[in-house]
Backbone as CSV, one residue per row, in Angstrom:
resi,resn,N_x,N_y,N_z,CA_x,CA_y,CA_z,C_x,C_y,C_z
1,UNK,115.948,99.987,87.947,115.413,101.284,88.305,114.625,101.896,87.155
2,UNK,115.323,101.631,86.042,114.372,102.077,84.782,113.225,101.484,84.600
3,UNK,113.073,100.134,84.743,111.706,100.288,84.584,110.756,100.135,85.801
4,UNK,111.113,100.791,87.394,110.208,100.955,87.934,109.872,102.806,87.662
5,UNK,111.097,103.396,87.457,110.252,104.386,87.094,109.635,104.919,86.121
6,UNK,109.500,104.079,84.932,109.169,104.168,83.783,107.247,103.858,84.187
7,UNK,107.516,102.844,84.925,106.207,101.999,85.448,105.242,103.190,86.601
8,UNK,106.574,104.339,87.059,105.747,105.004,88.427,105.097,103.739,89.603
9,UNK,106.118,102.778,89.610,106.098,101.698,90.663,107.654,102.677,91.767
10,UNK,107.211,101.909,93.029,108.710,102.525,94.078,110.177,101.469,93.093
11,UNK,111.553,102.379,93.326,112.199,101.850,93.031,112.843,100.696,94.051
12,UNK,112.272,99.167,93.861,113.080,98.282,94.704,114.648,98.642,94.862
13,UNK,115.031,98.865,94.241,116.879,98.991,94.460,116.645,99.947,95.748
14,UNK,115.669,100.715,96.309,115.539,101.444,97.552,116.060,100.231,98.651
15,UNK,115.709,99.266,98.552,116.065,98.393,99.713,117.549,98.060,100.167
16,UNK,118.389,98.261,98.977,119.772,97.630,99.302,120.467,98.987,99.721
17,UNK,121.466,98.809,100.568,122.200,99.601,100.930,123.410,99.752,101.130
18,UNK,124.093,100.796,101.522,125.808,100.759,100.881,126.130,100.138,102.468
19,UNK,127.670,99.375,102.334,128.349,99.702,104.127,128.995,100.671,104.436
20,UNK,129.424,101.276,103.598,129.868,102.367,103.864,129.529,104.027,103.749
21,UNK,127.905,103.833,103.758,127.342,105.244,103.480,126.623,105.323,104.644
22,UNK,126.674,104.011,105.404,125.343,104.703,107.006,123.928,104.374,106.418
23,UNK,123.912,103.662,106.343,122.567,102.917,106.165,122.042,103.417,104.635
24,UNK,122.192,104.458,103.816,121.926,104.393,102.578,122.142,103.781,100.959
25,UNK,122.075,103.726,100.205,122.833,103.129,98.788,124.020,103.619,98.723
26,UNK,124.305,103.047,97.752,125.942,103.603,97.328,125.381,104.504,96.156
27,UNK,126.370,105.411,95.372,126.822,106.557,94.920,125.821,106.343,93.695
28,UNK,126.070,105.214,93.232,125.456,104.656,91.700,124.081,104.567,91.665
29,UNK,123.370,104.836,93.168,121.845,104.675,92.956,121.456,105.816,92.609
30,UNK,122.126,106.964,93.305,121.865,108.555,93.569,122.254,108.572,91.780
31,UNK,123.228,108.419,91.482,123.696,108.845,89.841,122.423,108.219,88.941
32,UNK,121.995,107.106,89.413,121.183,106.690,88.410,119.779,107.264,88.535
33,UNK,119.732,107.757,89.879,118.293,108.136,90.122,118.071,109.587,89.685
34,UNK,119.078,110.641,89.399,119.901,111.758,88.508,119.188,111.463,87.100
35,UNK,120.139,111.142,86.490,119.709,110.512,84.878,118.144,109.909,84.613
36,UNK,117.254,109.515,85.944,115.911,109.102,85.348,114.735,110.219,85.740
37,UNK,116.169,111.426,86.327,114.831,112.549,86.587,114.378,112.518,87.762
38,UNK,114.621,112.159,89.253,113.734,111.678,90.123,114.569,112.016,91.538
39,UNK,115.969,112.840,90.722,117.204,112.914,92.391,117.547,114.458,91.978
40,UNK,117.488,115.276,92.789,118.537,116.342,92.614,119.000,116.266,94.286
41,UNK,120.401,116.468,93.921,121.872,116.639,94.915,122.601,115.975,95.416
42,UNK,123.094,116.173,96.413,124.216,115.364,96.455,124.029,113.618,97.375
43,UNK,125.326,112.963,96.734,124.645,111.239,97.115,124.426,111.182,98.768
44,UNK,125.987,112.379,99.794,125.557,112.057,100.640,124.525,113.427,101.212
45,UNK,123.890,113.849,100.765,123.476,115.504,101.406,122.239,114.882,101.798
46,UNK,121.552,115.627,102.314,119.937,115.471,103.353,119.260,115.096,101.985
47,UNK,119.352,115.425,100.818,118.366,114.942,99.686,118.194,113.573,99.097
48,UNK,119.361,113.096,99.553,120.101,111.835,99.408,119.046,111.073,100.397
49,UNK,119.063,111.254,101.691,118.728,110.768,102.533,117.101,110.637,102.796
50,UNK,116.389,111.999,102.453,114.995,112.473,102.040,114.778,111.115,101.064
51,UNK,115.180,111.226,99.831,115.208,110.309,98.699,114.930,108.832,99.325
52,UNK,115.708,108.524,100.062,115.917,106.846,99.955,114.965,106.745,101.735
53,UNK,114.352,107.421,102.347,113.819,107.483,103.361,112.574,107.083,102.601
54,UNK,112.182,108.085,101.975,110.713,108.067,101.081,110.651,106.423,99.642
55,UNK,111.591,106.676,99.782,111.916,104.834,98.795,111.766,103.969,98.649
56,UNK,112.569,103.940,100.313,112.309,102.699,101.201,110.711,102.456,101.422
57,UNK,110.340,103.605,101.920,108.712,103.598,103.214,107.844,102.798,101.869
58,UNK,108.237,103.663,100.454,107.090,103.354,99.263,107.670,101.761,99.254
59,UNK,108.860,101.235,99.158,109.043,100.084,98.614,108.829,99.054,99.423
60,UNK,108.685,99.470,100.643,108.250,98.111,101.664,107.306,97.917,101.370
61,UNK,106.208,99.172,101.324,104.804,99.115,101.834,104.221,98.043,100.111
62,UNK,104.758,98.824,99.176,104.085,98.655,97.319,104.467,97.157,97.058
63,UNK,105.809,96.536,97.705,105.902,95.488,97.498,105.283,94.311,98.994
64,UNK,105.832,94.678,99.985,105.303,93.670,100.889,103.947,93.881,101.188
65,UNK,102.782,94.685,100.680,101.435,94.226,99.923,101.254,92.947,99.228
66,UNK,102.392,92.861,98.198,102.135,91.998,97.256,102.619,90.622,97.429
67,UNK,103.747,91.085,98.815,104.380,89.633,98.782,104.698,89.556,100.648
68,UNK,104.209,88.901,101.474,104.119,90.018,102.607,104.959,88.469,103.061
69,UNK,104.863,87.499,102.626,106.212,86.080,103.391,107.735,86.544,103.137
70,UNK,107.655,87.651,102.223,108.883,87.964,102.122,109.617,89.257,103.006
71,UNK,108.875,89.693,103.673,108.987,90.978,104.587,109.192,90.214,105.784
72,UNK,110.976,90.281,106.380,111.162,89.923,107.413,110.396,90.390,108.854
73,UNK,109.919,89.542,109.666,109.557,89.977,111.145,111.356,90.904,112.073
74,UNK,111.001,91.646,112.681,112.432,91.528,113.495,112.322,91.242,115.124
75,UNK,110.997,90.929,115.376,110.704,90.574,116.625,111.587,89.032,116.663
């Protein structure tokens, strides 16, 4: 995470997600994304969710540009 946001690249770790948060990261992404300046509130609150909505959309799009055999079909 540090050095995509060091880079102002999307943070890939947007892609993985917790099982037990409902489709978002676990606790440690929100804490880390805190400490690099880039999260305010809580892991599970609407900001949480805002956060890793907007994450995701940047990290599909910034990386499966670059690498698009790796972006599953789900058809």
């Amino acid at each position: 995470m540090e050095d995509d946001v060091a880079a102002n690249r999307p943070m890939l770790s947007a892609l993985c997600v917790s099982k037990t948060l409902s489709g978002i990261p676990g606790r440690g992404f929100f804490s880390k994304a805190q400490v690099l300046g880039v999260f305010s509130g809580y892991a599970t609150g609407p900001e949480a969710r805002a956060l890793h909505a907007d994450g995701l959309q940047r990290a599909l799009s910034y990386y499966g540009s670059k690498h698009p055999h790796l972006i599953l079909n789900a058809s």
